[in-house]
Each structure stands twice: as structure tokens, then as C-alpha cells.
C-alpha positions as CSV (number, residue, x, y, z in Angstrom):
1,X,26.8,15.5,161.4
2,X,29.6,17.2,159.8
3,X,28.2,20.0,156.9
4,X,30.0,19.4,153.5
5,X,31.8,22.2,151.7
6,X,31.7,22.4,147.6
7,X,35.3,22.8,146.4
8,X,33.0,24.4,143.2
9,X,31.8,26.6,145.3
10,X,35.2,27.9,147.5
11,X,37.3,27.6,143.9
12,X,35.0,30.5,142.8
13,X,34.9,32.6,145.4
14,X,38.5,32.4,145.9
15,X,38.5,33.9,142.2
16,X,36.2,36.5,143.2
17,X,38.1,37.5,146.1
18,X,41.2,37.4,144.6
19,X,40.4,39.4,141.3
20,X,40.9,42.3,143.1
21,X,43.5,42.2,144.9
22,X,42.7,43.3,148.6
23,X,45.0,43.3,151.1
24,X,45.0,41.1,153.8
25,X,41.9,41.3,156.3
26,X,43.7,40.4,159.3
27,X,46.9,41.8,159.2
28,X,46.4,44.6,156.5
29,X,49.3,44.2,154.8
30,X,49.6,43.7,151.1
31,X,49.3,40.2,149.8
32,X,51.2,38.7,146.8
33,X,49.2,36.8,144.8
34,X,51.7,35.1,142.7
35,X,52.8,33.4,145.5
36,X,51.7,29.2,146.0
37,X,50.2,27.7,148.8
38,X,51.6,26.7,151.2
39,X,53.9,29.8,151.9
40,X,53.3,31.5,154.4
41,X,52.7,35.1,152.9
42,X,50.6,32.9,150.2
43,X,46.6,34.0,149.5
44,X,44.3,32.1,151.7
45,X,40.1,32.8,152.1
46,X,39.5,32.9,155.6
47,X,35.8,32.7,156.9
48,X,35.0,35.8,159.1
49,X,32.6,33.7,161.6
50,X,34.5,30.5,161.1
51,X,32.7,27.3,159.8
52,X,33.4,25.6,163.4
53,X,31.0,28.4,164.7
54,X,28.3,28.4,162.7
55,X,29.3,30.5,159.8
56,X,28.1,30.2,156.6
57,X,29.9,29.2,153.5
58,X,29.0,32.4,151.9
59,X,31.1,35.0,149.4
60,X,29.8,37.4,152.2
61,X,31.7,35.5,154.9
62,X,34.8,35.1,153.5
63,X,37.9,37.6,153.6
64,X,41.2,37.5,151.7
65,X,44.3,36.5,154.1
66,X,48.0,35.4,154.2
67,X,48.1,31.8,155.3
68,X,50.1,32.6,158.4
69,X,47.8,34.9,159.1
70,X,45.1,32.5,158.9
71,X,46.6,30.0,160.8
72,X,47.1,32.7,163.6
73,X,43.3,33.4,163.9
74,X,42.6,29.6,163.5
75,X,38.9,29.2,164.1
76,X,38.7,32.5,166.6
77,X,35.9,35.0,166.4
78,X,37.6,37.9,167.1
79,X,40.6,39.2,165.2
80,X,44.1,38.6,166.4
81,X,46.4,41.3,167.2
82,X,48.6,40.5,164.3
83,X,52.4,42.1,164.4
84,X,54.6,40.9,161.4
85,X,57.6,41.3,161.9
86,X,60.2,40.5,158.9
87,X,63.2,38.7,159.8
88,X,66.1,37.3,157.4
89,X,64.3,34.0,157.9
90,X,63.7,32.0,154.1
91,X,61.2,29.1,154.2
């Protein structure tokens, strides 16, 4: 059986997370938080064990990330080898 997640619950932490401002855990580049979802350079909290492994739905296993950079990990363990590279590309 599938675990539920509380949308309470992940609205805070993303809050917490984001009050600060890190920079992004996987690629360690700045993030702009001003930007919406579902841009790609847009905040996203990424679970460091993911939720399809186990992890928990804790503030302590959750990281700040860009949504690309999210979607590159996926539900991984380890952390991709991220390169971002900036093209002339617009979305």
C-alpha cells in the first residue's frame, strides 16, 4: 500500500527550506526563488533518500533543488554528475 504524503506537511517545509535561500543541492548553483513552477531553474524540494526507497518525509530528508535538476536525479540514491550548461535556449 502506497504511504500518503500531507501537502500540510511538504507546504511547510518547502517554507523552511526556502527561507533561506540555499543553493541548489545537486548542482550547487544558485537558485532563483522568484521563479514559478514549472520552469526549469524553478525551486523544487527534493528528498535525499527518495520516497520510492524508503525515505522518510522528514525536514531532515529534504534538500533545496532546481526542477531540472530534480528531474535529472529522479528517484536515484546517489547524486548525478550534474553539468549545466547555459545555452541561448528560452522555455
Amino acid at each position: 500500500m502506497a504511504r500518503k504524503r500531507s501537502s500540510t506537511l511538504r507546504d511547510k517545509h518547502r517554507r523552511l527550506i526556502a527561507r533561506s535561500q540555499p543553493p541548489c543541492a545537486i548542482c550547487h548553483q544558485p537558485i532563483d526563488y522568484t521563479i514559478p513552477y514549472p520552469h526549469p531553474d524553478s525551486f523544487v524540494v527534493d528528498h535525499k533518500k527518495p520516497f520510492a526507497h524508503g525515505g522518510a518525509d522528514t525536514i531532515d530528508n529534504k534538500q533545496p533543488a532546481h526542477n531540472r535538476c530534480n528531474r535529472v536525479k529522479s528517484d536515484r540514491l546517489e547524486q548525478p554528475e550534474l553539468r549545466r550548461h547555459y545555452t541561448n535556449r528560452t522555455w
